[in-house]
Every structure is written in structure tokens, then in C-alpha cells.
C-alpha positions as CSV (number, residue, x, y, z in Angstrom):
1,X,8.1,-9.3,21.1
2,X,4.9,-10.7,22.4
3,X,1.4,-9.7,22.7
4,X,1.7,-6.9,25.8
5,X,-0.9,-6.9,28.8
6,X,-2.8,-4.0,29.9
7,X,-1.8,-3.6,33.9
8,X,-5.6,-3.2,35.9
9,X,-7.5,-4.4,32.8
10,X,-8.2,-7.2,30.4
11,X,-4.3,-8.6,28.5
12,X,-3.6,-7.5,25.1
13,X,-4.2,-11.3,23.6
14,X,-8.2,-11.1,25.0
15,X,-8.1,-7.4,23.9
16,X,-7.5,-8.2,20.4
17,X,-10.3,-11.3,20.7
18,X,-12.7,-8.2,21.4
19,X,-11.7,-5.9,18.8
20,X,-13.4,-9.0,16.5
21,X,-16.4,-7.2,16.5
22,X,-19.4,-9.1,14.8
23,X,-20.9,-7.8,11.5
24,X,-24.1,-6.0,11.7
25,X,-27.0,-8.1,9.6
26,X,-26.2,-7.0,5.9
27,X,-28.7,-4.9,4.3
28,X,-29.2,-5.9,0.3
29,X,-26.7,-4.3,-1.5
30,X,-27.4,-1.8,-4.2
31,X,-27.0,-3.2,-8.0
32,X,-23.7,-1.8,-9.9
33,X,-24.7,0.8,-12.5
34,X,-25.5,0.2,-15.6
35,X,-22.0,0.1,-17.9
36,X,-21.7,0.3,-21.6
37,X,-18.3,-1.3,-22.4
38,X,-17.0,-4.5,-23.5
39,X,-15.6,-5.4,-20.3
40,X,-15.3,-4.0,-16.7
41,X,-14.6,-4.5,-12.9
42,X,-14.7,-3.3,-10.1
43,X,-11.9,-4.1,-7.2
44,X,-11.7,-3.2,-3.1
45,X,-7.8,-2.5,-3.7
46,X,-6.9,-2.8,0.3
47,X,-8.2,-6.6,-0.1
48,X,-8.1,-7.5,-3.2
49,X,-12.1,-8.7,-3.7
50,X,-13.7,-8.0,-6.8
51,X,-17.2,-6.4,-5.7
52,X,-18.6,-6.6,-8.9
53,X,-17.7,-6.8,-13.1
54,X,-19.0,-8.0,-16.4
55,X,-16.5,-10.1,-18.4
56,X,-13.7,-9.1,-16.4
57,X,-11.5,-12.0,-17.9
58,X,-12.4,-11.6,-21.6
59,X,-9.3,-10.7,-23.6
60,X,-9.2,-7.8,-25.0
61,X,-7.3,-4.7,-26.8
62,X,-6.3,-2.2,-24.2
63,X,-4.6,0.5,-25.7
64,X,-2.2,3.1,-23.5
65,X,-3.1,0.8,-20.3
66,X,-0.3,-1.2,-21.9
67,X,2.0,1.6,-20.2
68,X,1.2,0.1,-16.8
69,X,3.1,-2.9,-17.6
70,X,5.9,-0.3,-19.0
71,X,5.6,1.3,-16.0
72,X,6.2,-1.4,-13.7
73,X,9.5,-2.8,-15.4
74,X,10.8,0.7,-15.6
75,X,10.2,1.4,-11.9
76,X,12.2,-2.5,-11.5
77,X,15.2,-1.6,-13.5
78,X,15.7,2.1,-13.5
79,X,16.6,4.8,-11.1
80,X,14.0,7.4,-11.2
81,X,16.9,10.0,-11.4
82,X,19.0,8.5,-14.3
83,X,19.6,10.5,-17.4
84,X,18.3,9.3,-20.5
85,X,18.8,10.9,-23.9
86,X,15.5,10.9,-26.2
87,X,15.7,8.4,-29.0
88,X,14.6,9.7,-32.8
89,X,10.6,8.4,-33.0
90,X,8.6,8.9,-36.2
91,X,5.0,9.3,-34.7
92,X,1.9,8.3,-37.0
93,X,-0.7,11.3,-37.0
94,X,-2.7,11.3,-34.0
95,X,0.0,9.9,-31.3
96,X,0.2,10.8,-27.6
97,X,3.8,12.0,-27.4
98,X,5.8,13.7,-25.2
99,X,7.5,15.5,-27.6
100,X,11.2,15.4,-26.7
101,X,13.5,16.0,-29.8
102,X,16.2,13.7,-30.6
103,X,19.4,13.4,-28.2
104,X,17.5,16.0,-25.1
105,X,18.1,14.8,-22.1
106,X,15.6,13.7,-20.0
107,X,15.3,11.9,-16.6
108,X,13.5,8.5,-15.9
109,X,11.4,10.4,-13.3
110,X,9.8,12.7,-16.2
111,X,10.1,10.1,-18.6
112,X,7.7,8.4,-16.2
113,X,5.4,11.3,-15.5
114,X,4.9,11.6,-19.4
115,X,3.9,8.3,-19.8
116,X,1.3,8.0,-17.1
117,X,0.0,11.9,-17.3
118,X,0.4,12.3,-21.1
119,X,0.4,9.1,-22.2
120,X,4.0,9.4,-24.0
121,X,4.2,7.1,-27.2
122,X,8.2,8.5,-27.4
123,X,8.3,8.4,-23.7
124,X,7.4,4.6,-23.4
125,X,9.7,3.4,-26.2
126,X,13.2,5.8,-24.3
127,X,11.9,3.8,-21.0
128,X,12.4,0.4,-23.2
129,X,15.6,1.4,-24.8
130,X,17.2,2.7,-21.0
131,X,15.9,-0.7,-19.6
132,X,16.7,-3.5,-22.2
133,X,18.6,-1.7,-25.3
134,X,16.2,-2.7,-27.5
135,X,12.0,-2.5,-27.4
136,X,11.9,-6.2,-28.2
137,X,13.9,-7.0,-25.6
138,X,12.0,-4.8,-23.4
139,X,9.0,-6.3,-24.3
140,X,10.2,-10.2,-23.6
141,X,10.5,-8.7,-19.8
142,X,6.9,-7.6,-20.0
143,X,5.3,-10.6,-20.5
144,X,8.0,-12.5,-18.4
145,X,7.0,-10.3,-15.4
146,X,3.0,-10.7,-16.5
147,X,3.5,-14.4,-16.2
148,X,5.1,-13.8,-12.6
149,X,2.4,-12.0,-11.3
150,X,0.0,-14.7,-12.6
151,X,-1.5,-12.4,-15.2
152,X,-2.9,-15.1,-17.6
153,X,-5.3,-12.9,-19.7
154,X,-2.4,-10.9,-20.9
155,X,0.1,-10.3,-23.6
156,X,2.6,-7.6,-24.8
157,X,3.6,-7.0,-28.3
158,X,4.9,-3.0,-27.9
159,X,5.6,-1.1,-24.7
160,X,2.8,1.6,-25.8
161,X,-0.3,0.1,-26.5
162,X,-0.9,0.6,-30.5
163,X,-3.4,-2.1,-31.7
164,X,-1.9,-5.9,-32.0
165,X,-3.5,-8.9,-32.2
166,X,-0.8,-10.2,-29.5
167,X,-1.0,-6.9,-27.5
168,X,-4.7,-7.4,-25.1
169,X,-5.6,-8.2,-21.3
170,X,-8.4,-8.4,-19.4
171,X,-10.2,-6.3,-16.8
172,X,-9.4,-8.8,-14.2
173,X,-5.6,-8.8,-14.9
174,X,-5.6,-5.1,-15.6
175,X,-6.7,-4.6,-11.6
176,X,-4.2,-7.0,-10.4
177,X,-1.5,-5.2,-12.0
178,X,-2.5,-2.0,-11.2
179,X,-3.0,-2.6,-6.8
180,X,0.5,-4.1,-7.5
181,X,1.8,-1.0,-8.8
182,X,-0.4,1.1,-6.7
183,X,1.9,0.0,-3.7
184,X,5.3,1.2,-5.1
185,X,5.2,5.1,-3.8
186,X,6.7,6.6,-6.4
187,X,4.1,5.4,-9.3
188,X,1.2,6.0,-7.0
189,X,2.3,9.7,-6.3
190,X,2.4,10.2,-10.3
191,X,-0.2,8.0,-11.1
192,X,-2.5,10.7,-8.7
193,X,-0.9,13.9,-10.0
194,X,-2.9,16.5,-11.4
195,X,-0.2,18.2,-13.6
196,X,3.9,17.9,-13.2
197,X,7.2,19.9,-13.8
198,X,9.6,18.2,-15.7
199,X,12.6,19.5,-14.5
200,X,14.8,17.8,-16.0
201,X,14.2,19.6,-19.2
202,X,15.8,22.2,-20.9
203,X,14.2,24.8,-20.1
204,X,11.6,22.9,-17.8
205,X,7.8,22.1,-18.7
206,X,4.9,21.3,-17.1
207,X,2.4,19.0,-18.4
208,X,-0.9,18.3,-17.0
209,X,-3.2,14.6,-17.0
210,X,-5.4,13.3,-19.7
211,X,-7.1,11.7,-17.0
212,X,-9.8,14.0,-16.3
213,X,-11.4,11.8,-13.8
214,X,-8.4,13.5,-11.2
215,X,-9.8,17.0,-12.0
216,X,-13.2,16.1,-11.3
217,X,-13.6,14.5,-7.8
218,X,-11.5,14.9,-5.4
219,X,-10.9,11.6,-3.7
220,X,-9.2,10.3,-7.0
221,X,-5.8,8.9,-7.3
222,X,-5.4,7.8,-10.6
223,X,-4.2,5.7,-13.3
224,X,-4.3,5.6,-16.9
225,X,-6.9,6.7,-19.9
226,X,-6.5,4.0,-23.3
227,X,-8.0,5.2,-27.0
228,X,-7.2,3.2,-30.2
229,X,-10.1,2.2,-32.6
230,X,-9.7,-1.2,-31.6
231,X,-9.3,-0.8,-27.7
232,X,-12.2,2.2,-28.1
233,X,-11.8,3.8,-24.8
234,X,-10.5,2.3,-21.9
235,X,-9.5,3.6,-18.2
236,X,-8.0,2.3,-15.2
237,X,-9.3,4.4,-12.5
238,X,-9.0,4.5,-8.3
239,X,-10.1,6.3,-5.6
240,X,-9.8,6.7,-1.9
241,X,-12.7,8.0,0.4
242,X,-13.2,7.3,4.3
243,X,-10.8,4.6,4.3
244,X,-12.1,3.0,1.7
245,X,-9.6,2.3,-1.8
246,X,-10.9,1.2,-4.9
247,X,-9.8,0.6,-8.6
248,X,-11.9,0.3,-11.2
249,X,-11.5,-0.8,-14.9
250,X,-13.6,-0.4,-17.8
251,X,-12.0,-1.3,-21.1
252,X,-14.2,-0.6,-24.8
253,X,-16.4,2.0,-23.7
254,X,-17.8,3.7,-27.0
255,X,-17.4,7.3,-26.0
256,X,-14.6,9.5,-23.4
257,X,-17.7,11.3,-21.6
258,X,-19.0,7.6,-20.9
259,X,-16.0,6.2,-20.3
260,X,-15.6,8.8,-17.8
261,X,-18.8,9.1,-16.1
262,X,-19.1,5.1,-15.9
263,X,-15.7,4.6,-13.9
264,X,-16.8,7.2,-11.8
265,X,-20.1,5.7,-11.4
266,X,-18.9,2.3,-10.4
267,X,-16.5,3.8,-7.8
268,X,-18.7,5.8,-6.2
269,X,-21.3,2.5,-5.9
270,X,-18.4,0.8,-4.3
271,X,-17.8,3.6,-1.4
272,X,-21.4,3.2,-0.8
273,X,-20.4,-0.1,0.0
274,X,-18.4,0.8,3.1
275,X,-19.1,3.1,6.0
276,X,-15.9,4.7,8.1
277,X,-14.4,3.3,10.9
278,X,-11.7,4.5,13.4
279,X,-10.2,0.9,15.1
280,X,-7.3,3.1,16.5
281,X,-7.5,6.9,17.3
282,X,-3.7,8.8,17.5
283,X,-2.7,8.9,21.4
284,X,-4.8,6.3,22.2
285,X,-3.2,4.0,25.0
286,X,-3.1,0.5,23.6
287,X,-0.7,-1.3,26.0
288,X,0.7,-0.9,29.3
289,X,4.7,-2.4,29.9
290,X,6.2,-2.4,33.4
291,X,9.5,-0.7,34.3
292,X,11.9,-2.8,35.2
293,X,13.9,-2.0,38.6
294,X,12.0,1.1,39.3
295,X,8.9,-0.2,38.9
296,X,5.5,1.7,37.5
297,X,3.9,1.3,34.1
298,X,4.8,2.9,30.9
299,X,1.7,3.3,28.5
300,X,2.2,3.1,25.0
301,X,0.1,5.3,22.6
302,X,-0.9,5.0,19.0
303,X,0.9,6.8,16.7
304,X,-1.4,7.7,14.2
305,X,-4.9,7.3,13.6
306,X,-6.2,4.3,11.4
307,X,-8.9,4.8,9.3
308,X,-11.0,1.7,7.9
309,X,-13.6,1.3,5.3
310,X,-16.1,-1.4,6.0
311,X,-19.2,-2.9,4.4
312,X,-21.6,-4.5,7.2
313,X,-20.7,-8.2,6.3
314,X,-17.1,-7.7,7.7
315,X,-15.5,-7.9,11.0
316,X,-13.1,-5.7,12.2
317,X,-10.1,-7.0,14.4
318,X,-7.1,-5.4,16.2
319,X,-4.0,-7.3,17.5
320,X,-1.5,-5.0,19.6
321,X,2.2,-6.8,20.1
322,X,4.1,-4.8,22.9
323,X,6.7,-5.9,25.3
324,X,5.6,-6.9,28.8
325,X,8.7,-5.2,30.5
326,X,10.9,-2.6,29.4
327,X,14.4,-1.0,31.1
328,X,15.1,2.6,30.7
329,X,16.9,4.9,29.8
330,X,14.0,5.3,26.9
331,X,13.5,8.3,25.1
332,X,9.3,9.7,25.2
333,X,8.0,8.5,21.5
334,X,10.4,5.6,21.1
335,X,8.7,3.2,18.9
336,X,7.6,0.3,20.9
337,X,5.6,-2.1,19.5
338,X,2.7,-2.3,16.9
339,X,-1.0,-2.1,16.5
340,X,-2.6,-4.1,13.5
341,X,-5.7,-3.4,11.8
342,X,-7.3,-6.6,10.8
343,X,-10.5,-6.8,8.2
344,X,-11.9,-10.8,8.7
345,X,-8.5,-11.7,9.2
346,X,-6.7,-9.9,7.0
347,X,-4.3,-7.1,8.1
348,X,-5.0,-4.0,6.2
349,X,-3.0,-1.5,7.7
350,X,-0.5,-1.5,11.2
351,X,0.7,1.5,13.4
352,X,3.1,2.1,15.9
353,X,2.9,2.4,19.3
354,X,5.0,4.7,21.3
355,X,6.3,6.1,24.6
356,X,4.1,8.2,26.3
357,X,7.1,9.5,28.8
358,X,10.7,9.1,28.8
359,X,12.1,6.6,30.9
360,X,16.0,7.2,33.0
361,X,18.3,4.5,33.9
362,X,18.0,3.0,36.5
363,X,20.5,3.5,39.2
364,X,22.2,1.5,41.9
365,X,19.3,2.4,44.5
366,X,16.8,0.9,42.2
367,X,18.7,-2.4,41.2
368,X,19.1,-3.2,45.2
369,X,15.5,-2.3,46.1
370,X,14.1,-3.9,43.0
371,X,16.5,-7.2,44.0
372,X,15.0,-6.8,47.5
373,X,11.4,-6.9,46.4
374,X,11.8,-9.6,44.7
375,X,13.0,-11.9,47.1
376,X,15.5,-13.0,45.6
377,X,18.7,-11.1,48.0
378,X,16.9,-12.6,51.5
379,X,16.8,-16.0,49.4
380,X,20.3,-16.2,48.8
381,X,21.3,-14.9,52.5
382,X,18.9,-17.5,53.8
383,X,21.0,-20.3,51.5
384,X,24.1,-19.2,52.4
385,X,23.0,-19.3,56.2
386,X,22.2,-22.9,56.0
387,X,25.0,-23.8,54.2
388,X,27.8,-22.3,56.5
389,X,26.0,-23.9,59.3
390,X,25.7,-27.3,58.1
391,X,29.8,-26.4,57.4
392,X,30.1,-25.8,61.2
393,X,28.2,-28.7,62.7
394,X,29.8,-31.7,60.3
395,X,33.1,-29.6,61.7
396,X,32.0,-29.9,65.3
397,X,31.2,-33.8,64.8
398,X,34.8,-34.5,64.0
């Protein structure tokens, strides 16, 4: 497909040059709040940029934010709907458990749910045993997939977080790992639940978050609350608010209510950051393609609308790819093409475009008169003409 022109207007490739709009002189930006923890950060999740932290790649305890790592291998190697039986666990007092008894049955899905919403101690190590057979197997994989996402402040020594001198990571890595698993669908949708059914139970429960960070503002999506006495507390938190998606992390804060209030005071100083853009609007015509044979235009719409978060140091781009010439019979809202959402460069999010009519076949009529129009039928008569004459004249000389 190639970059689709706009019939009685500018073609799509200059229409995506304009869309480069230049950034608006940057006001000074607020200072980050003040944070009482060993180590923190702040991260713009769409991009990836760190907007501000304070040892962010000190190594450190971390506590149940271990179970993000358990998360991600789970998520790699096990079908959320595969029936595991509980294992026997002898908690020490004070543990985060699910509480499943020995031999119940239990899917990966709510094994899952009660590691991210509760925190499961139990429900980490029956993730390890269904993935590798053995938690020090399980835990080789962890640091073997840390190393492949370039985590180099980390290392696992247990799948749940207890304190270990070789269990810590860092702020920085903590972020990474989390916008990695904050693209898989299925951990982002239980990372940002409020409460859950475990269905799989016998008879069901429902658990709700220790994250109370979800219950207080409503534009947060997750992760993951930490508390040993050496990690203190710890949280990995993110939010999404006029197109804007941030994580935070904030790892030895000496209180829960500070903990708390400090990730939510960093994330909120980052959406101050950004104001709310709308580069494409749902129904918006963003290319034009002509109709072969019977001739016209067929205008293709957005399908959605895009909403963008940006700060005033950042351009906003948009490159549409459409055919130039489509053949019916096409359906109206047939996908057709695409509309990406660039951020100084960088796509950030893409839409389709679609038919705004339906197209029919064309028919023998149209194929003539479209061959006619062209020129090309009085071309070949004119050809064949010339070459039967030049046949009767060399035939005449003899």
C-alpha cells in the first residue's frame, strides 16, 4: 500500500509533512514532589522517557514487585485457563496468601488474579511449580528472561519477593518491566482490577486489591504494592488520563499512607506535564481513493478517535497509508488502510481507515467506457489500421 492522495486537495505524503506541527515555546516545568523513599521514578509509559527519579538504578530489596517478573513468565508459558492443583505451603506468620488448601483446583487465570490483587505467597510458588516443576527451576527462567529484556539492576532468588540478598532491582528496571507487561492484555486487565471472582473455585470467591491507589482515583490502572522490613514499602503504580499513560515506582518508602500518597503525587505531576490532543477524530475523512472503471472517489474515514497526551516540547505527526485506486465490489467499513499517530517520530498509536460507502462490481458497461476514456481502445484501432494498410500497399507493390 502506499501513501494515498487526497483528490481536490494537498496528497497524503505533504499531508502528513503538515500534521508535524511545531512545539509551542516550553514553559519551565514544575519540580517533581518531594518523595521520601530510597529510590523512585517516574516514566511516560507510551514512550518510554523517564520524566523524572532519584536513584532510579540503585539496587535494591523490592518485595511482592518480585511477582511481576512471576507474572511475566507465567503469562509466557501457561494458558490462563489450565487447571492447576494447589501445592501444600507452610506460610510464616504474616504472609500474603491466597489461601487455597492442598490439592484444590485452581486455574492459572485466578492463580494470576491472586498474585497481582492479593499478593499470593501460595499463589506465586503453584505458578512456579505449573511452569518449570520446581521453584528453582522457575526462578533460573526469571533471571534468564531479566537478562533478555536488558534488566541489569536485577536478580531473583524466589518467585515471591521474601527478603534475599540475591533477590533486588531497581526503580529503573522495575518500569521497564512493568510497560513490558503492561502491553500483554490480559495482565493489564488484572493488573487494573478493582476486585475479581475466582471462578474457578469451589464454591467461587471474590477477592478485592491491596492496591488502594485503584480505589482512590479513577484514572488508575494498576500494578503491584511490596512490604518486607527490608524492601519497607514499595509500589509500582500507573495511570491513564487525557491520553496521557504513566508508571511510576517508588521502592523503600517508610510508611503505606506515604507510599500511597507519593505515587500518586508523582503521577499526577506527570499529567500536568501533557495537555490533550485529538490528531484524528472518528469519521474523519483522511484519504480519498479513485474507483476503478466506474470512476468517482471513495473517501476513507477514521475509525476511531485517537487521543494524545502532549507536553509543549513535542511535535505531533500523522502519516495516513491508503491505496490510490480501489475496484469494487467493496463492502461500506471495509478496512482500507491506516492512520498513524506519530509523537517526534515515534508512532504511539495507529487507526484504521474505512469505507465510507459500499462499492458494486463493475460491470461490462463500465470496463468498455472506462477502456474508452482512457484511450487506450482508439489506440489499438488506430495500430491495427496502420498495420493492415501497410499489409495492403507492400501487397499492391508486388
Amino acid at each position: 500500500m502506499t501513501v494515498a492522495p487526497r483528490r481536490g486537495s494537498l496528497p497524503a505524503v505533504l499531508l502528513a509533512a503538515i500534521a508535524l506541527l511545531a512545539p509551542a515555546p516550553a514553559a519551565p516545568a514544575a519540580a517533581p514532589p518531594s518523595v521520601d523513599a530510597r529510590a523512585w521514578l517516574l516514566l511516560d509509559a507510551r514512550s518510554g522517557e523517564v520524566l523524572a527519579s532519584h536513584a532510579a538504578g540503585r539496587r535494591l530489596p523490592i518485595a511482592s514487585t518480585t511477582k511481576l517478573m512471576t507474572a511475566y513468565v507465567a503469562l509466557r508459558e501457561l494458558s490462563p485457563g489450565r487447571i492447576v492443583r494447589a501445592a501444600p505451603y507452610a506460610a510464616l506468620y504474616g504472609e500474603s496468601l491466597l489461601e487455597l488448601r492442598p490439592g484444590e483446583p485452581v486455574s492459572v487465570r485466578d492463580l494470576l488474579y491472586g498474585l497481582i490483587l492479593r499478593s499470593g505467597n501460595d499463589a506465586a510458588r503453584d505458578l512456579a511449580l505449573a511452569a518449570a516443576g520446581s521453584v528453582e527451576r522457575f526462578v533460573a527462567r526469571m533471571n534468564r528472561h531479566a537478562a533478555a529484556l536488558g534488566l541489569t539492576d536485577t536478580r531473583y532468588a524466589n518467585p515471591i519477593g521474601l527478603d534475599d540478598d540475591g533477590n533486588y532491582s531497581s526503580a529503573r528496571d522495575l518500569a521497564r518491566l512493568t510497560r513490558r507487561l503492561l502491553r500483554n492484555r490480559t495482565f493489564a486487565r488484572i493488573a487494573a482490577a478493582r476486585g475479581a471472582r475466582l471462578r474457578s473455585l469451589r464454591p467461587p470467591r471474590t477477592i478485592d486489591t491491596l492496591n488502594d491507589l485503584l480505589n482512590r482515583v479513577p484514572w488508575a490502572t494498576g500494578v503491584k504494592t511490596g512490604h518486607t522490613f527490608g524492601a519497607a514499602y514499595v509500589l509500582v503504580a500507573s495511570g491513564r488520563r487525557a491520553g496521557t499513560e504513566l508508571i511510576s515506582v517508588l521502592i523503600g518508602a517508610p510508611t503505606e499512607t506515604e507510599r500511597d500518597r507519593a505515587s500518586q503525587r508523582l503521577l499526577e505531576h506527570g499529567f500536568s506535564l501533557y495537555r490533550r490532543r485529538l490528531p484524528v477524530r472518528a469519521g474523519e475523512e483522511l484519504a480519498a481513493a479513485s474507483i476503478r472503471y466506474s470512476g468517482g472517489e471513495l473517501a476513507l474515514r477514521a475509525a476511531r478517535t485517537v487521543a494524545v497526551g502532549l507536553r509543549p516540547d513535542q511535535r505531533l505527526g500523522l502519516a495516513v497509508r491508503a491505496p490510490r485506486e480501489v475496484e469494487g465490489p467493496l463492502r461500506r467499513g471495509a478496512t482500507l488502510g491506516r492512520a498513524t499517530v506519530l509523537v517526534d517520530g515515534r508512532r504511539v498509536a495507529a487507526v484504521p481507515l474505512r469505507t465510507a460507502r459500499a462499492v458494486p462490481e463493475a460491470g461490462p458497461l463500465d470496463r468498455a467506457r472506462s477502456l474508452l476514456g482512457s484511450g487506450e481502445i482508439p489506440i489499438a484501432l488506430a495500430l491495427s489500421a496502420i498495420l493492415i494498410g501497410a499489409v495492403m500497399l507492400r501487397r499492391l507493390s508486388r
